[in-house]
C-alpha positions, 0 to 999 in steps of 0.5 A, a space after each residue: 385841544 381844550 375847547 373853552 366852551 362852557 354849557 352851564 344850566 341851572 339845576 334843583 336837587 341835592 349832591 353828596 359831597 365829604 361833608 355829607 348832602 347839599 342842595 345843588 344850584 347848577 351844571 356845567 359841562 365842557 369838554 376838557 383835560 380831566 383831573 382823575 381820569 385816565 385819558 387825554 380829555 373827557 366829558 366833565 360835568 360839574 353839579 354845584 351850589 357856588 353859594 355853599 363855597 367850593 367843597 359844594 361840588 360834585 364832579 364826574 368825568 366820563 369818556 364820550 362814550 359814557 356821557 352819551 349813554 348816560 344822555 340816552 339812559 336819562 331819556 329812557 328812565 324819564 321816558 318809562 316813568 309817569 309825566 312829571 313824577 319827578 318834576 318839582 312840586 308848584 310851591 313858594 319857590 316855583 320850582 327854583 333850587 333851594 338853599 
């Protein structure tokens, strides 16, 4: 069953593709057939920069399992690190993805 839905959010940071590192703009996630991975329907989650084209994405697809222990190990690592080490720096582009 493919559900059509959709969540996507804006992202800051960077993504290795075959060209090699580019800047990320934004994610999308949805429940749906995968492309590579061996079962019926997986989490997908794509990190990209459309501006970059279409080479300028990094796809991952994940079980259920995977993508909620994921979620919860993103938590704990956030969770055990100092408030804000990994925020982005105040600045020009306020914290906005960069090109």
């Amino acid at each position: 069953m493919c559900t059509y839905v959709t969540e996507t959010v804006p992202v800051d940071g960077s993504g290795k593709g075959p060209a090699g590192w580019f800047s990320l703009r934004h994610a999308a996630v949805y429940v749906d057939h995968p492309y590579h991975a061996p079962y019926g329907h997986t989490v997908n989650i794509d990190f990209a920069n459309p501006d970059l084209g279409p080479a300028a994405r990094v796809a991952v697809e994940l079980t259920e399992q995977s993508a909620l222990a994921l979620v919860d190990a993103i938590h704990a690592a956030l969770a055990a690190a100092p408030p804000g080490l990994a925020a982005a720096p105040p600045g020009p582009a306020g914290g906005q993805p960069q090109a």
